[in-house]
C-alpha positions as CSV (number, residue, x, y, z in Angstrom):
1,X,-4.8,24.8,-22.9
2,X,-8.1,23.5,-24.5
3,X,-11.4,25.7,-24.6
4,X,-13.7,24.7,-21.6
5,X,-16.5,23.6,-23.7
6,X,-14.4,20.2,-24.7
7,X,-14.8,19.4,-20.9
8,X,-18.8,20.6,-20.9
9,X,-19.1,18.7,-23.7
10,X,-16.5,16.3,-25.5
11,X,-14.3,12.8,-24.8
12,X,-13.5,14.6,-21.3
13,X,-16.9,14.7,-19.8
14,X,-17.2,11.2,-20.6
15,X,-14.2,10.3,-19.0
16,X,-14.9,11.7,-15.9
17,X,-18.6,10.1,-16.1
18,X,-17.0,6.9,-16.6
19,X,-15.3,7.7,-13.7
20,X,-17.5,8.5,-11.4
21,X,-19.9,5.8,-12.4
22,X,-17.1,3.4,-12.0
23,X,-15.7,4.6,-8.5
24,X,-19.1,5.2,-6.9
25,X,-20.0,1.8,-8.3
26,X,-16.5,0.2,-6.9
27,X,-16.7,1.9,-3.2
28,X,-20.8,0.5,-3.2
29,X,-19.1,-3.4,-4.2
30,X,-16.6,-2.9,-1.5
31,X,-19.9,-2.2,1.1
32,X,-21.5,-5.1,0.0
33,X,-18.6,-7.6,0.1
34,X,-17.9,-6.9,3.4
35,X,-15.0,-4.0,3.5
36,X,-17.4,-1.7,5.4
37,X,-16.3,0.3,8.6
38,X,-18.7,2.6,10.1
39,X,-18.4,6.5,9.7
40,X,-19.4,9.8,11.3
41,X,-23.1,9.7,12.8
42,X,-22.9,5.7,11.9
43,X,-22.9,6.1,8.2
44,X,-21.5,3.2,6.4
45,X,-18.3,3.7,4.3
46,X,-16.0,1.4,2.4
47,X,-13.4,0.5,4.4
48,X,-10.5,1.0,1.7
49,X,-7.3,0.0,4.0
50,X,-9.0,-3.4,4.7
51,X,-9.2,-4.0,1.0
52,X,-5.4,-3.0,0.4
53,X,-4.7,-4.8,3.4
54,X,-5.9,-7.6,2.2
55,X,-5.1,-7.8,-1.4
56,X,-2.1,-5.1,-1.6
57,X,1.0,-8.1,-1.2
58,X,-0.5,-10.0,-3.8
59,X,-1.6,-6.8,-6.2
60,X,1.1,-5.9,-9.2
61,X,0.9,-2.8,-11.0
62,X,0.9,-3.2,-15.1
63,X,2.2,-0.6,-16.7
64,X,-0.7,2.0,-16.9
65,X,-0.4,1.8,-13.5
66,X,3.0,2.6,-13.3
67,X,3.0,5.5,-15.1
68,X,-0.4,6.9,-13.0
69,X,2.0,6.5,-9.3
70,X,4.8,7.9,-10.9
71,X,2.8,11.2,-12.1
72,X,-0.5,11.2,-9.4
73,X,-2.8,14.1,-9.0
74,X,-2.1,16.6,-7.2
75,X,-3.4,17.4,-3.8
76,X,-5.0,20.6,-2.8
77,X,-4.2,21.7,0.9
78,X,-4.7,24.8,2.8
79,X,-2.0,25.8,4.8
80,X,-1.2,29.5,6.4
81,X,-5.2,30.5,5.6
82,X,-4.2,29.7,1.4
83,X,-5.4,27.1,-0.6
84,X,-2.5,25.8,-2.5
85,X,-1.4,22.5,-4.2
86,X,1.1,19.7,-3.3
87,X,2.7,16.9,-5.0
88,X,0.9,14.0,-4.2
89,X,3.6,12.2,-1.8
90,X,2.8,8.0,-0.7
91,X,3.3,6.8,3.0
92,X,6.9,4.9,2.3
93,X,5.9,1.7,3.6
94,X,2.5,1.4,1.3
95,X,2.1,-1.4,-1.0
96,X,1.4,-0.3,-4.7
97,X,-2.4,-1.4,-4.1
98,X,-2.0,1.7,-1.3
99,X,-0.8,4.1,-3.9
100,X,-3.5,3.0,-6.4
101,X,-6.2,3.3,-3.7
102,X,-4.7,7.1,-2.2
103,X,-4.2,8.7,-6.2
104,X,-7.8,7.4,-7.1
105,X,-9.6,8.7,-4.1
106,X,-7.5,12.3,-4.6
107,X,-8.9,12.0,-8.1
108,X,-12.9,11.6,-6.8
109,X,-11.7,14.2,-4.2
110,X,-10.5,16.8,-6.4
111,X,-13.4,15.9,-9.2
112,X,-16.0,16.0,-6.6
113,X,-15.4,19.0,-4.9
114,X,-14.0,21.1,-7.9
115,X,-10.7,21.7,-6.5
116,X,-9.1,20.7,-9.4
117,X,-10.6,24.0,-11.0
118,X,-7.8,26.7,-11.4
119,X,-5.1,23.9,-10.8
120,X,-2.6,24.6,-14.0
121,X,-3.1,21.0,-14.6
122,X,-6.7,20.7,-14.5
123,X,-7.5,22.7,-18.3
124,X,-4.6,20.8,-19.6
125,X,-7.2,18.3,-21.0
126,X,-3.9,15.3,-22.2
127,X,-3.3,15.3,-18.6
128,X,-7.0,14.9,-17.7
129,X,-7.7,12.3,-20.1
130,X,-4.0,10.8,-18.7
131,X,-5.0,10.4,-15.2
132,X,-9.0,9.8,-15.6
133,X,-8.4,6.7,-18.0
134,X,-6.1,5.3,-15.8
135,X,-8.1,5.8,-12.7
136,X,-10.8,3.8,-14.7
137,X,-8.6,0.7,-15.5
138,X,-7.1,0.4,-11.8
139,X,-10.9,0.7,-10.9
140,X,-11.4,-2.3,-13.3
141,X,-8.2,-4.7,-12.5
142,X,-9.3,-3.9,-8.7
143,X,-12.5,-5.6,-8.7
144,X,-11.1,-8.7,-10.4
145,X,-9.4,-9.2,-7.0
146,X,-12.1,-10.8,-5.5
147,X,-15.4,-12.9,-6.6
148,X,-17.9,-11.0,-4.7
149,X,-16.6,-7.4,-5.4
150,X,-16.7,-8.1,-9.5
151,X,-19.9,-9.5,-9.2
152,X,-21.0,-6.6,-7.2
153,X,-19.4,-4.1,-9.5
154,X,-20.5,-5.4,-13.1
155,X,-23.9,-6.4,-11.7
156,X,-23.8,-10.0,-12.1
157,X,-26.4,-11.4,-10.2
């Protein structure tokens, strides 16, 4: 277990900067390309399944990949009036583009929303770094998948 201040203040607070610059930036290309849906009270969201719908048979996982869908984050539920954790289980019929899509939007979840505080994983700061860095390379292999969402992403107008 690591002191708190190296995620206040060192190579972990970067990471998860990266990512949330990096997944806020992804789901606002997704909006803009056209894999939109509307929300509650007609909000406009990115509309994740079409994206893996469309791109998931063609999608391959390299190996960084691999290793992030055979170890996800966990899930926090609350079940009998308790807050608990689950292993992060994938529909069985989801294409690996799926599996990316579900682990990284647990990982925005349970940054987001600090649910990942008091997990026994969470101040474990190898398996932080693990997961986070991963989570920013699928986000980056992702957008290569089509013209309009890289532009979109790295701001190449």
């Amino acid at each position: 277990m690591e002191d708190m201040q190296q995620f206040y203040e060192g190579d972990v607070k970067g990471l998860v900067y990266e990512f949330f610059l990096k997944f806020s930036r992804f789901e606002f290309s997704l909006k803009a390309s056209g894999f939109v849906r509307t929300g509650m009270r007609k909000a406009a969201v990115a509309d994740w399944k079409k994206f893996y719908q469309k791109f998931g048979a063609d999608y391959h996982v390299d190996d960084k990949e691999k290793q992030l869908l055979k170890t996800p984050p966990n899930r926090q539920v609350y079940i009998d009036q308790k807050i608990s954790w689950q292993d992060f289980e994938f529909p069985a019929d989801s294409t690996d583009l799926e599996k990316i899509t579900l682990a990284l939007r647990s990982m925005r979840n349970n940054l987001f929303h600090g649910g990942k505080y008091g997990e026994k994983s969470w101040d474990d700061g190898e398996r932080v770094r693990f997961v986070l860095s991963r989570g920013v390379h699928s986000l980056e292999r992702m957008a290569e998948l089509d013209g309009d969402i890289n532009i979109h992403f790295h701001g190449f107008y």
